[in-house]
C-alpha angles and dihedrals in degrees: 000000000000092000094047077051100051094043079055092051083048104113085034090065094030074064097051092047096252132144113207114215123181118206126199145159091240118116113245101257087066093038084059093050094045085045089047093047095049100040093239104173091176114085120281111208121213107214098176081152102060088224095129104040092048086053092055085038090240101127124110092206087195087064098022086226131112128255103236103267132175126196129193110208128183134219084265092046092247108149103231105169121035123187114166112175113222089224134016096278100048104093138158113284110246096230091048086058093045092045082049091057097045093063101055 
């Protein structure tokens, strides 16, 4: 669902300069077919090595998933937004993410 709500948000961050990028710990060829089904034009990241999503201290090593996270990064690299959900249905708010970026 988060990613059909952030393709909707789509002109809305292309506005506030910002490039979306998802992150996951699916191998490509499903990446391709989730990106396919709900239409998501921004880049999908396969992860299957849980190197990105130890770096940013999302991974729930039990499950070897990560928690949904969202990060808000800017040009210098410097994280300024964090929203990491405590189970798999607590995500960012859209317009947190979009009150964040106006203000950068």
């Amino acid at each position: 669902m988060q990613l059909v709500q952030l393709q909707e948000y789509s002109e809305k961050f292309t506005q506030l300069n910002t490039e979306v990028l998802a992150v996951s710990t699916d191998d490509e060829l499903t990446i391709l077919k989730t990106a396919r089904e709900l239409r998501v034009r921004f880049r999908l990241i396969a992860d299957v090595e849980r190197r990105v999503i130890s770096l940013f201290d999302v991974l729930l090593p039990e499950q070897r998933i990560a928690r949904p996270a969202t990060f808000v990064i800017d040009k210098r690299g410097v994280i300024r937004y964090r929203y990491i959900g405590k189970d798999f249905s607590d995500r960012s708010p859209i317009e947190g993410i979009l009150q964040v970026l106006s203000w950068m």
